[in-house]
N, C-alpha and C positions, 0 to 999 in steps of 0.2 A: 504493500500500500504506500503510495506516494501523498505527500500533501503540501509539496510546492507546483503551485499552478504556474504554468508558461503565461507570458505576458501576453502573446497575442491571445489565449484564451480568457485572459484578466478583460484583454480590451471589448471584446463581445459581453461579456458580463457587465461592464460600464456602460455598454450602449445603451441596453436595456434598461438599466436604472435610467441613463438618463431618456430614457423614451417612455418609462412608464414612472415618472418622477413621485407622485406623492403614492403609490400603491408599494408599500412594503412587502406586503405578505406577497405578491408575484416574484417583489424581486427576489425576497427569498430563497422561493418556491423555485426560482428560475439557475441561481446561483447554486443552489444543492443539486438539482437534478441535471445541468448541464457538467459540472465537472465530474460525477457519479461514477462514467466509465472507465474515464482517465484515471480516476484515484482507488478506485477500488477494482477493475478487470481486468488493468493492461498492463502484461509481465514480458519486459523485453528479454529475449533469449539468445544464446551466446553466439549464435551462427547468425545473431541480426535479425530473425522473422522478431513476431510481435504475436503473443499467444493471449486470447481473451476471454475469459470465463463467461458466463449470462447472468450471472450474481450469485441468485444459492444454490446452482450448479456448476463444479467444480470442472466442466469441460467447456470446451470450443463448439459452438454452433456458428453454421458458416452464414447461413442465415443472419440470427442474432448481431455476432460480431459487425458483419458487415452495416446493419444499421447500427449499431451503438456508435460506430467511429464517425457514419455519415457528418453531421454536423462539425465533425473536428475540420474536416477538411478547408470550412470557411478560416481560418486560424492559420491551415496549413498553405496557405495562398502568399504569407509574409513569411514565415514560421520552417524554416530550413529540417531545425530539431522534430518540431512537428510532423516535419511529412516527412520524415526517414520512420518515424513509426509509424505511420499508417500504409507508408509503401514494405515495411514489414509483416506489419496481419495482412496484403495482398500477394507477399510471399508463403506464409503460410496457409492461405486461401489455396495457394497452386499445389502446393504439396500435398498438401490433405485431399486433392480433387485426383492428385495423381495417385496418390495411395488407393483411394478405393470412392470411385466418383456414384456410389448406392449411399454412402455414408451420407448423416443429415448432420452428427457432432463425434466430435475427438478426443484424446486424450492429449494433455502436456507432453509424454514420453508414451514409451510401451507398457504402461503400467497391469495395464488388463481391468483397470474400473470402467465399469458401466454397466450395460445391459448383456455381458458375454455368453450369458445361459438362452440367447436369442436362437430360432430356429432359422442362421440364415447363416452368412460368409462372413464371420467376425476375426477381427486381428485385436492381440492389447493397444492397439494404435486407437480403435474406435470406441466411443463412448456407445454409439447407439445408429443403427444400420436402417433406420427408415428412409426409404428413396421419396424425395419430396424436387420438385422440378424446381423450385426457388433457388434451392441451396443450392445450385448450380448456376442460377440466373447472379442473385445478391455480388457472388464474386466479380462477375462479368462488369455489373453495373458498378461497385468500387469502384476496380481498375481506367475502367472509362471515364468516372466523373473526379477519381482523382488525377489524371490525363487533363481535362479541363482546367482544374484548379490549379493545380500546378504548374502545367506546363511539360513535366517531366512525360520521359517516354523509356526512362531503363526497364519500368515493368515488364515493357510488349518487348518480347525477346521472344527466344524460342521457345522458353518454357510456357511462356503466355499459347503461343503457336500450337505448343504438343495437350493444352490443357482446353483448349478448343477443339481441338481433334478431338480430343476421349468425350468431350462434351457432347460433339457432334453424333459421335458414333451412339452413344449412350441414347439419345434423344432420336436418331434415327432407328435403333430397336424399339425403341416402345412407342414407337406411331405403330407397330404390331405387336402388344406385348403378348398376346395369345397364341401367337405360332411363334416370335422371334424370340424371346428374352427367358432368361435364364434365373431373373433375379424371383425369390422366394420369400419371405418373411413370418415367421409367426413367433408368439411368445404366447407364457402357458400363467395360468392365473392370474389374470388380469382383464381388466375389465372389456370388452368389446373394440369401442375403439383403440384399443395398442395393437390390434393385431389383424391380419388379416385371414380370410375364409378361404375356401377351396386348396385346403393344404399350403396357404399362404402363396396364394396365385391371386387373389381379389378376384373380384367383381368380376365378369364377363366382359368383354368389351369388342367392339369390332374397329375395324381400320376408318381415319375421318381423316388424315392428316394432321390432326392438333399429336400431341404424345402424353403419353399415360403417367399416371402418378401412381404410387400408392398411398402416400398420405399428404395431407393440407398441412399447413405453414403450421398451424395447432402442434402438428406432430399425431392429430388424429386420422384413424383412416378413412380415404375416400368413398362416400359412399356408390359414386357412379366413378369409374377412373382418368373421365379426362373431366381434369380441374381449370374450369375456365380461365379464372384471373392469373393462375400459373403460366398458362399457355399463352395468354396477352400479354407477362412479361417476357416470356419465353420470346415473344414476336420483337419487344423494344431491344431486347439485350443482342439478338443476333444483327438486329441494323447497328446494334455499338460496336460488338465487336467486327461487323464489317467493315467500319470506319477506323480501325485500329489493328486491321487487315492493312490499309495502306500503307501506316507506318512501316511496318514490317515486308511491303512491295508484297506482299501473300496472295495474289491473286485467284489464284484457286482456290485457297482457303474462302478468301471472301465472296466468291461465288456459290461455293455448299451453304455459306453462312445465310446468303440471300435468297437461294435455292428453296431450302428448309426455313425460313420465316415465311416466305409467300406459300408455302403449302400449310406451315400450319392457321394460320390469317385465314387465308382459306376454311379450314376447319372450322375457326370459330363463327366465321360469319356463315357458314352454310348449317352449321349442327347446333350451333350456341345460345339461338336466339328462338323469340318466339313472340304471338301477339296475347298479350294479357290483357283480358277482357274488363278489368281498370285501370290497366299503366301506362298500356300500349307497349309497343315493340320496345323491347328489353331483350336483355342478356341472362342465360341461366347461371347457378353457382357449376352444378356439373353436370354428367351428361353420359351415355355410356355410347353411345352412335345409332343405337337401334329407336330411340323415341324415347326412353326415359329419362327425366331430368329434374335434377332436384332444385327446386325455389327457395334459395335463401343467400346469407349472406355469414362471413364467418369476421370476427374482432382481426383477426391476424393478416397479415398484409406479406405478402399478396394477396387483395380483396376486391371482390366488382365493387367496391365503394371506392378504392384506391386506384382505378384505372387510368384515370388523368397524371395523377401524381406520379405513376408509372411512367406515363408516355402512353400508353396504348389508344389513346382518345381526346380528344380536343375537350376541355372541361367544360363545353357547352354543346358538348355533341346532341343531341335530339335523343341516339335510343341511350345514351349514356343517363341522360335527365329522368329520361322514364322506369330505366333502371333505379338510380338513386332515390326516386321516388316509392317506389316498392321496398325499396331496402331501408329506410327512414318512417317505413310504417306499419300497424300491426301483422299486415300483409306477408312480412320477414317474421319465421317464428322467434328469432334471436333477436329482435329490436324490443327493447324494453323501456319500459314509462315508471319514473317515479317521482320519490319527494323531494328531490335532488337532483335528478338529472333523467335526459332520455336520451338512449343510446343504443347501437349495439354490442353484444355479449357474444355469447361463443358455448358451443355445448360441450367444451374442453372444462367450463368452470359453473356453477352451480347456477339457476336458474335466479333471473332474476339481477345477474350481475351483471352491469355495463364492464368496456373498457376501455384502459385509457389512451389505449394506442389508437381503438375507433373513433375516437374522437376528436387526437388528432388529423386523422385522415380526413374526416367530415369537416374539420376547421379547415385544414388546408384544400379542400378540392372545391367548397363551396366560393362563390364569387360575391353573397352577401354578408354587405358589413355586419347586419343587423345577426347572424346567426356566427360569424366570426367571434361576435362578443360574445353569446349566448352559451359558444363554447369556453370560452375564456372563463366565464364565470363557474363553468361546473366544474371545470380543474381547481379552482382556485376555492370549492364548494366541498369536495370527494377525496380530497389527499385524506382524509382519517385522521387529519390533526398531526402530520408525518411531514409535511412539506418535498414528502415525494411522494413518485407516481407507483400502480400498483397494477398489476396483473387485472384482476377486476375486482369489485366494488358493489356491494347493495346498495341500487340505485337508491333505496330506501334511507337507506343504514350506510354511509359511506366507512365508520368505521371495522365493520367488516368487511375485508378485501382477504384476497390471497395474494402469494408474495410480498413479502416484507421487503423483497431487495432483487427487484427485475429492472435490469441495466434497459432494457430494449424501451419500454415505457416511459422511463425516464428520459431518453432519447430525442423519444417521438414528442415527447411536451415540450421540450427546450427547440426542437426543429419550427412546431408550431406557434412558440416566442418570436422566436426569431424572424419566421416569414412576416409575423405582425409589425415588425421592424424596418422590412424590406430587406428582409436579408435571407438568400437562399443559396444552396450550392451551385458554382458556376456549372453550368450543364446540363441542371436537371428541368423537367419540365416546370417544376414550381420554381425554378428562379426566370425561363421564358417566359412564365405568365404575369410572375411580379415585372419585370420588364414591359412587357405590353401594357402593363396597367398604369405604370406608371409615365409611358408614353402618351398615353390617352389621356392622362389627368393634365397633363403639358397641356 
């Protein structure tokens, strides 16, 4: 644990103050939960990667990591120190993708903690082997928007090269995971979703072009296997790494790259959608190819609430609206109303519980001020009296939450500080939109 904060992260913490001058309890709120990862998850290691716990899990989630450090990167733009450690957990992004690209989180060393009594292809290297499409996307997206921020490009090497390849190949089996793929999963005593069915083959599923998941960003399993909002990041991160294809003169690479996003694009838009007889043409959560699809929305991000902020959609797209719109009301069985806040939850955590990462999602993807603030307020409403953020929350009861100490939430509330600021990471779509808006205000 470290507890000297770098200057250029001192200097984001001041802006704030002085942008939100007489509200103490944000600055707080803002000031704890933005330095949170840096002081408490981020352990530099002797060969120079940068290894990240997710708080009171003692391993590396590639997912996770990757957005805990997102924010740092505004820092890392002045901040030399800075971005040798975040272009460290992008090295350790690549190794761990090289080591075994089914893995969702790691171990520090070979230790052999985590889930090893798993019925699948475990090493003491992996904390836990569920294949989740993010956790392949999240690295992608790092590398590229720290590319942006920086300027730097030692990342895109050849290891960047050979870690798109395995990506590729990976994501080109499971657009047939019923005849192609080899990968298996189950675990024994435990509750339904940790595991998957048919001898840990999942759900049935036919060929659409989109590719197959076994479980959601939750780390729950899929209940149809192709996971829309995955698949729409799966779509933004192969146009990144086509553009990071150039760097590298990879020509071929960047044509599979673009190859395989217009096929799965394809998928979504022909399998993904549908007309809802109050929302109008929307986007489903998942899908198996043959007709069935399940209508909802999940807290963890990649999320159809999150598509804008991904990239996958213009944040005033039309079926995007009509989506959002269904996902923001009882219509979504996970959107929840209470005395405190309304939001959506996730059936990873007990009923009834907002969270707070969906929140920020909904703060950042919406274009109204008025509902901007209204988020602003329930964060600053649902910390529990903790001045940090929480996995989820009784909407009711904000001091019942789970997790005492989830780096990823804490994250996502200081990102959505900061966008309030005018402040986003160079590259991503939510820093293009604060840009246009504030052209417009011009």
């Amino acid at each position: 644990m470290t507890t000297v904060i770098p200057k250029s992260m001192q200097k984001l913490i001041d802006h704030v103050k002085e942008f939100f001058p007489q509200d103490k309890k944000l600055q707080l709120m803002f000031e704890q939960c933005f330095i949170n990862t840096y002081t408490t998850t981020m352990k530099k290691q002797e060969d120079g990667k940068t290894f990240v716990i997710t708080g009171d899990i003692p391993a590396m989630w590639l997912r996770d990591s990757a957005a805990q450090v997102r924010p740092y990167l505004l820092a890392a733009e002045e901040d030399e120190e800075m971005a040798d450690f975040l272009e460290g957990v992008i090295r350790q992004h690549f190794a761990f993708i090289l080591h075994d690209p089914y893995a969702n989180a790691f171990n520090e060393s070979a230790n052999g903690k985590g889930h090893q009594t798993d019925l699948t292809e475990m090493t003491p290297h992996i904390w836990e082997r569920k294949y989740e499409i993010d956790s392949l996307c999240y690295p992608i997206q790092l590398a590229y928007l720290f590319w942006k921020s920086t300027g730097r490009t030692s990342h895109i090497n050849d290891t960047f090269q050979q870690v798109m390849e395995t990506i590729i190949q990976v994501w080109r089996t499971e657009q047939d995971h019923e005849n192609e793929s080899s990968y298996r999963f189950e675990r024994s005593d435990c509750r339904q979703s940790d595991t998957l069915i048919r001898d840990g083959k999942g759900g049935r599923v036919v060929p659409t072009g989109m590719t197959w998941s076994a479980f959601r960003p939750s780390d729950d399993a899929c209940t149809y296997g192709y996971l829309v909002p995955a698949n729409m990041f799966a779509v933004v991160v192969l146009g990144y790494a086509a553009e990071m294809c150039d760097v590298l003169k990879a020509e071929a690479l960047k044509g599979e790259c673009l190859k395989l996003q217009k096929e799965i694009q394809n998928g979504i838009e022909r399998f993904a959608k549908l007309d809802h007889p109050v929302h109008g043409d929307m986007y489903v959560y998942e899908t198996d190819g043959e007709g069935r699809v399940n209508l909802m929305d999940d807290a963890n991000v990649p999320s159809l609430l999150a598509a804008p902020y991904l990239g996958y959609l213009p944040f005033d797209d039309t079926a995007y609206l009509n989506t959002r719109s269904f996902l923001l009301s009882r219509d979504n069985p996970y959107y929840y109303e209470g005395k405190c806040a309304n939001g959506i939850g996730s059936p990873h955590t007990p009923d009834h519980y907002i969270w707070h990462i969906a929140l920020a999602i909904q703060g950042m993807t919406t274009t109204s001020e008025a509902e901007k603030q209204e988020i602003l307020d329930y964060f600053k409403q649902t910390d529990g009296s903790t001045n940090f953020m929480h996995e989820g929350f009784n909407a009711d009861c904000p001091e019942e939450f789970t997790r005492d100490w989830f780096a990823w939430a804490n994250t996502m509330f200081s990102e959505f500080v900061l966008s309030l600021t005018g402040k986003a990471v160079k590259g991503s779509p939510l820093y293009n939109q604060l840009m246009k808006s504030q052209i417009n205000l011009a």
